[in-house]
Every structure is written in C-alpha cells, then in structure tokens.
C-alpha positions in Angstrom: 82.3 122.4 138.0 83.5 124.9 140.5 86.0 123.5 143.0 86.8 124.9 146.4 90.7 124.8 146.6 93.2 126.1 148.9 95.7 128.8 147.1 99.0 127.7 147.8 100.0 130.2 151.1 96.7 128.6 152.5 97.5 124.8 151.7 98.5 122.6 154.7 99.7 119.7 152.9 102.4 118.9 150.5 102.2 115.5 148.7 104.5 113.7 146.9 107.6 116.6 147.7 109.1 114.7 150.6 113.0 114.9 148.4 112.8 118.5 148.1 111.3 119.6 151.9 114.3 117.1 153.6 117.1 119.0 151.0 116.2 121.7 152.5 115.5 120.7 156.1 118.9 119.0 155.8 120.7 122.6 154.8 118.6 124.3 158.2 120.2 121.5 160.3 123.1 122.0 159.1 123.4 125.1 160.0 124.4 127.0 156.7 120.9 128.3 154.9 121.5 129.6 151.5 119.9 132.8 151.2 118.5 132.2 147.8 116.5 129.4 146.3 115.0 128.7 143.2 111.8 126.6 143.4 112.1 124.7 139.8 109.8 122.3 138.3 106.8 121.7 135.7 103.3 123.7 136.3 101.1 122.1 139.2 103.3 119.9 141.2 103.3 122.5 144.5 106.6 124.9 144.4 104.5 127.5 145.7 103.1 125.5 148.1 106.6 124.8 149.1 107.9 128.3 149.1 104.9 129.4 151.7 105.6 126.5 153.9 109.3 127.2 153.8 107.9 130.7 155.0 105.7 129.5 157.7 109.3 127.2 158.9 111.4 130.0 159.1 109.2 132.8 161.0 108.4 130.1 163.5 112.0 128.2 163.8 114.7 130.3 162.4 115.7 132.1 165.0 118.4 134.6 164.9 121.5 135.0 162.6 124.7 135.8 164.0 127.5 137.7 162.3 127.7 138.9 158.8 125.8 137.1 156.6 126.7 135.8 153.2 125.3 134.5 150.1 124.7 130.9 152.0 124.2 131.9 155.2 126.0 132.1 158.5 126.0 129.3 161.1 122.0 128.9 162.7 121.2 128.0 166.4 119.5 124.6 165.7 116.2 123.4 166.6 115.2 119.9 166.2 112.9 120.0 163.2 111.3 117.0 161.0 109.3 118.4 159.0 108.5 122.2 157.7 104.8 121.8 158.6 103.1 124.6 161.0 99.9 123.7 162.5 97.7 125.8 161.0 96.0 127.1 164.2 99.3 128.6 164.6 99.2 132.6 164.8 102.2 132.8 161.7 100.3 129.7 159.5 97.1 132.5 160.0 99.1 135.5 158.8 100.8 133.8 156.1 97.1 132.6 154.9 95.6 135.8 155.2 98.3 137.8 153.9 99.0 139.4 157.0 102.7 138.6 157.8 104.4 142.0 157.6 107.6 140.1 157.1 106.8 138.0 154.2 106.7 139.6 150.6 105.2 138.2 147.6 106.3 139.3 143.7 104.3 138.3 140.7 102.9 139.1 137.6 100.3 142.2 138.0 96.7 141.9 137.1 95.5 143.1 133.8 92.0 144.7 134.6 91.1 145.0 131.2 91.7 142.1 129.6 91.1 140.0 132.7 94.2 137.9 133.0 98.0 138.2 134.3 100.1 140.5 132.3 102.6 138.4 130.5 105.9 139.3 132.4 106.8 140.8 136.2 108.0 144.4 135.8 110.9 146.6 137.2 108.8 148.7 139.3 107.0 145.5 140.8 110.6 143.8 141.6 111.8 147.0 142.8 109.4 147.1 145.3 111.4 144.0 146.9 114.2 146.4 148.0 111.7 149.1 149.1 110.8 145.7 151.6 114.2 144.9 152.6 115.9 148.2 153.4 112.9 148.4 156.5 114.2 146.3 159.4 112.1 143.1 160.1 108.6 143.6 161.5 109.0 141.0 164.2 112.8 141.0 164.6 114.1 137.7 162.9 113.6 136.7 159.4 111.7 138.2 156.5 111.0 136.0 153.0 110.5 137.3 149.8 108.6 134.8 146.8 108.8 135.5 143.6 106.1 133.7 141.8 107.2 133.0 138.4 110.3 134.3 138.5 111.6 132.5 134.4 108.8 135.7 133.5 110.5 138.9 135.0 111.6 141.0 132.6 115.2 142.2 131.8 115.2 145.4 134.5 113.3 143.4 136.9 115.4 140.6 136.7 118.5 142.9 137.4 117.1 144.4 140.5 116.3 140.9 141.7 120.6 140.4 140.5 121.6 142.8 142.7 119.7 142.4 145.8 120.7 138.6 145.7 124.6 140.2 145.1 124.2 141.7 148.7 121.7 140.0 149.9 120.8 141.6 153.7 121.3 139.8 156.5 117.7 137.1 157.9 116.4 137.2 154.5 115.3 134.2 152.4 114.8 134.6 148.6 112.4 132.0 147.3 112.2 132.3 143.2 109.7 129.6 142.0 109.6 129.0 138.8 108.3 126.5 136.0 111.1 126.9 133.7 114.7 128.0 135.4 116.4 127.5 132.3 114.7 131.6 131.3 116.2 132.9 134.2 119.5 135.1 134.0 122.6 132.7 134.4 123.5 135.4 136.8 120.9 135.0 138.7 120.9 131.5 139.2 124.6 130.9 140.1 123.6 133.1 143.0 121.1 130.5 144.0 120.5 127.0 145.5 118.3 124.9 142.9 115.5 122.8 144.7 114.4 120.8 141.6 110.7 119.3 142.3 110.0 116.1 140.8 106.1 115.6 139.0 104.0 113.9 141.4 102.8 110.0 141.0 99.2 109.0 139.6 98.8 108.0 143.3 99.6 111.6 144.4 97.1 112.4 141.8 94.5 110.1 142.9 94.7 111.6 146.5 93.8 115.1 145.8 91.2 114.4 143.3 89.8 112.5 145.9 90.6 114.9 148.2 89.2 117.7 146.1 86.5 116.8 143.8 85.1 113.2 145.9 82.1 113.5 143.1 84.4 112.9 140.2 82.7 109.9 137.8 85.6 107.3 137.8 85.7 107.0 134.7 86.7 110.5 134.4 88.8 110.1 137.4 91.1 107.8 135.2 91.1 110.2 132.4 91.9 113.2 134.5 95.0 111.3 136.2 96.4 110.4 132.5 95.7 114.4 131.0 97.3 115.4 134.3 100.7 113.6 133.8 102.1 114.6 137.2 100.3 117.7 137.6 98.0 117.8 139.8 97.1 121.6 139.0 97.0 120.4 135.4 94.0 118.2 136.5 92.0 120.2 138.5 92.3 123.1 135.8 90.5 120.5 133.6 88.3 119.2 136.5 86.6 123.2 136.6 84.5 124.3 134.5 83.1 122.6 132.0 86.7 120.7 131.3 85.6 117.2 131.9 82.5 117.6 129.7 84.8 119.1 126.7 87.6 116.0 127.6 84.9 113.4 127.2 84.1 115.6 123.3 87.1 115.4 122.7 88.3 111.9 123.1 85.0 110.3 120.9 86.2 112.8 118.2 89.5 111.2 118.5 88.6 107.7 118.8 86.7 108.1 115.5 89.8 108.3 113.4 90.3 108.3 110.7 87.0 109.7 110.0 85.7 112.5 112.5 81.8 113.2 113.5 81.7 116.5 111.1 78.4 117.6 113.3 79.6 116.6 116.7 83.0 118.8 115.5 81.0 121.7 115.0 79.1 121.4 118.0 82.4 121.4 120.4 84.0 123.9 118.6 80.9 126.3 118.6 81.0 125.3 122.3 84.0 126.9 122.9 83.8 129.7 120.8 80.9 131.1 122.6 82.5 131.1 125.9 83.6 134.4 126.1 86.1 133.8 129.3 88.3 131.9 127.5 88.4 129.0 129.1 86.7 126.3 127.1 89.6 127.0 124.6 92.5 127.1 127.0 91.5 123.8 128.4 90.6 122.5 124.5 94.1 123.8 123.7 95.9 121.8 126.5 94.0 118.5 125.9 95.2 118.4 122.1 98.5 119.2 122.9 99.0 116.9 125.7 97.1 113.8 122.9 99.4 114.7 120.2 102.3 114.9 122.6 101.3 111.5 124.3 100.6 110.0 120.3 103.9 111.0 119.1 105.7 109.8 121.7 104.4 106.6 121.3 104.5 106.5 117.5 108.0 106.7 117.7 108.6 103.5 118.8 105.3 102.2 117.3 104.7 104.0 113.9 101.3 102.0 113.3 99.7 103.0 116.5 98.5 106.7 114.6 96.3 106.1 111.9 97.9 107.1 108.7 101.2 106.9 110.9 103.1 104.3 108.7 105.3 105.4 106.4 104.7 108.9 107.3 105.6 109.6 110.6 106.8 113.2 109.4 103.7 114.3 108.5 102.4 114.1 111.9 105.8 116.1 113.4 104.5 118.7 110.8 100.4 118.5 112.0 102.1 119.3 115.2 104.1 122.1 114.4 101.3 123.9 113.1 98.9 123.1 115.1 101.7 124.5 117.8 101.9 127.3 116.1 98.0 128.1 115.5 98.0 127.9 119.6 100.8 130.1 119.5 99.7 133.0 117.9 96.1 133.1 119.1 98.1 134.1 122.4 99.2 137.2 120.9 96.0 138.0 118.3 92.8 138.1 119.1 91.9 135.1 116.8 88.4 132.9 116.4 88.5 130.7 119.3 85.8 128.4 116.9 87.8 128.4 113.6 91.2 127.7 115.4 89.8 124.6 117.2 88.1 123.4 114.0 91.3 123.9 111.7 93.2 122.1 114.5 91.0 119.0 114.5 90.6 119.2 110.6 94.7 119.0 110.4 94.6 115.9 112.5 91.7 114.1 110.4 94.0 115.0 107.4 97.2 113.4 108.5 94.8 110.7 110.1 93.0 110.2 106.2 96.2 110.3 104.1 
C-alpha cells in the first residue's frame, strides 16, 4: 500500500506534542531563547515535525535580537503567541515546504546512490557546511535555523564542528538537533543545549492519523497496527506501506500456532521476503519479531506461563532473543540471505516454544 504523507517540513499538524511546543513557547515569552535545542525522543513521534514548525515560528515571529547574544539568548521583543502553528498559505510555511527558505539549513545523513539507502552516519564535510551557512549574514535580516536530522549519528569530526559552532554560537541563530537517542551524542555537546524530551504519542493519537492517513485500513488491522506501533505513529505507517500489513497478518497465525509452526506457510513468508529485492519485506519482518518478542518477554516476566515452553525456563527465551538480536544485527553489516535469516529466526522461537 502506498501512502501519500506529508514529510515533516510539509506537515501542518502536530498531535499529541502539546508539552513540548508550550516549553518552548513558554522560553519565547519569556524572553530568553536558548540558542540550542535538542529534539529527543523514540523514532516516529514528530521531533522533526517540531523542529520545522519551530522554524516556520521563528522566521515569522522572532523578530530582532538585541545586544550580544549568548548561549541562551538575549532578551526578545515579545509578541503574543499561542501556539507555533503558521497557516500554511503563509509565504514562510511555502518556503519552508519547498525548501526554499534561504535562511533555514538542514543537516542529515547523505544518500548512498549505490546501495540505495542513507549512509550510516552524518560526515565532517556535511556538518561543516553549517558554518559555511552561518558566517553569510541572514538572507532576510532576522533569524536563520539550522536542523540537524539525526544528530546521536554524526560522526566524531562532525560532531566537533557542530561543538564549536554551538561554543560561539552567532548571534539570531537557532540550533535544532533532533535525535532518537541523545544519550550518543557528545556530553559536550549536549550541556551546550536545552533538552526538549518528546513523549510517545497515545493509541488515540495513533488512531487519528491512521484515520487520517490510510481511511481504507481493515479494522481489524487498524487494531493491530495501533498495538505494533506502540507510540509511534511512523512505526505504523512504515508497516501500513507496502505489503507490511499483509506480512503482519503471516506473521501473527505463525505465532498463534505455537508451539507447533505451519512448516509450509513458514516457507512461503520467508520466500516472500526474500525475493523482495528492496529490502523492505525484511525490514518490516525484522521489526514485527522484535517488537513480539519484546512485548512477550515483558509480559512473561511477571507471567512466566503466558510463553509456551516459558515455565521453568524463562532464560531460554532471554537467550532466543539475544540471538535472534544478533542475527538482525549483523545482516545490517553483511549482505546475508534475507530468506534463511527470517526462517532461522522463526525456527529459534518454535524451539524455545517446543522445549
């Protein structure tokens, strides 16, 4: 299933974010902006749909800056603001969406044309390009934004030239670092910024953009989606596209059949995916059997009988995690049998499951 979506610097709504947009609307009215933010919180819940809106905010209601500026700001002429929205038939909401905003940078991971994917990590030369940005004086006089999208993956040299920019950081500039996983980024780095930690979003949330996005969704499948999705919604629309819900619905009657797995059903998902030479079959197969064995172990730990073959030998399922954990692992860096590895995965459970 193909969905139509919004990327996030074209999204007009935030759902489910209200904490984190009045933390920082409550710093703008205050008068003393930190300079530097980082975006923080699990995969699909909307920090970069934040960090753009931020954006939009601050070319349309910043104003000007007065005095020197430091690391949190100088005092700001206050407008009355309630919320960070822009109307999106606003001039600056069109730039930002198209890109166009010759005051708003973007940094992420570059484009692998060869193998088809993001590289693994944002480079020095990419992050350097953010003080090629700011040593030009602002396009439209007031205040230029940079994102860094994914900022826990820059390596070590980028992630010192973001250091030292945010050590001097110039005067009407915002530094928006999103990122899934803060804990990666340099200590340094992140006592030199504000933390805006984004909560996951309710099955409600969830509910509304499915909804919202794909109105066709069986509802059956809409209640599956919302419990894969745990908070996420770009969790669950990653497993709405494609063939993901078809491979979800595979997946949980093998499951339901334990002890004893469908050998010929098996073989047909797994030689599902491993003829789909983009990749994504597996990606979505891998995230689905993570997110069951996380969700089964969590539960067996209170109760142990509620795995088969769980009693007495809760262990053994920590250890058919491990290495099924680690099978996922290293097919990211190898270029293993996307067929075999879903197989021995599934064979691993039915073995713990059996015993």
């Amino acid at each position: 299933m193909e969905l139509e979506l919004p990327t996030p610097r074209q999204n007009t709504e935030l759902l489910g974010q209200e904490a984190a947009e009045s933390e920082f609307l409550d710093c703008y009215r205050a008068g003393r902006l930190p300079h530097a933010w980082i975006l923080g919180g699990p995969y699909g819940i909307g920090k970069a749909t934040l960090a753009f809106r931020i954006a939009r905010f601050m070319f349309t209601h910043g104003g000007a800056v007065g005095g020197e500026a430091g690391l949190f700001g100088d005092a700001l002429p206050i407008e009355v603001a309630d919320t960070l929205a822009v109307d999106e038939s606003d001039p600056v909401f069109r730039r930002v969406a198209a890109a166009g905003h010759s005051d708003l940078l973007t940094v992420e991971r570059g484009y692998d044309e060869t193998r088809k994917r993001h590289r693994a990590e944002i480079t020095v030369d990419e992050a350097r390009g953010v003080a090629k940005f700011l040593s030009t004086t602002s396009g439209e006089g007031g205040w230029r934004v940079v994102i860094v999208d994914g900022a826990e993956t820059m390596n070590k040299n980028a992630a010192n030239a973001i250091l030292k920019i945010l050590e001097e950081p110039p005067r009407q500039t915002l530094m928006l670092l999103v990122s899934h996983n803060p804990g990666r980024i340099l200590p340094t780095i992140r006592s030199r910024c504000r933390m805006l930690r984004m909560p996951l979003l309710s099955d409600q949330n969830i509910a509304t953009l499915l909804s919202r996005y794909v109105p066709d969704l069986a509802p059956e499948d809409h209640e599956g989606v919302i419990r894969i999705a745990e908070g996420s919604v770009g969790r669950a629309l990653s497993f709405v596209e494609g063939s993901g819900v078809e491979v979800y619905r595979d997946m949980m009657r093998l499951l339901a059949g334990l002890p004893a797995m469908d050998a010929g059903a098996l073989h047909d998902l797994s030689s599902k995916i491993g003829r789909d030479n983009t990749g994504e079959l597996f990606r979505t197969a891998r995230d689905m059997l993570s997110w069951w064995l996380a969700r089964s172990l969590r539960a067996a730990t209170t109760d142990p009988g509620s795995l088969p073959g769980a009693a007495g030998g809760l262990d053994r399922w920590f250890e058919v995690w491990e290495k099924i954990h680690n099978l996922f692992q290293r097919a990211e860096s190898a270029n293993l049998d996307h067929k075999q590895l879903i197989l021995n995965a599934f064979l691993l459970i039915e073995g713990a499951a059996r015993a």
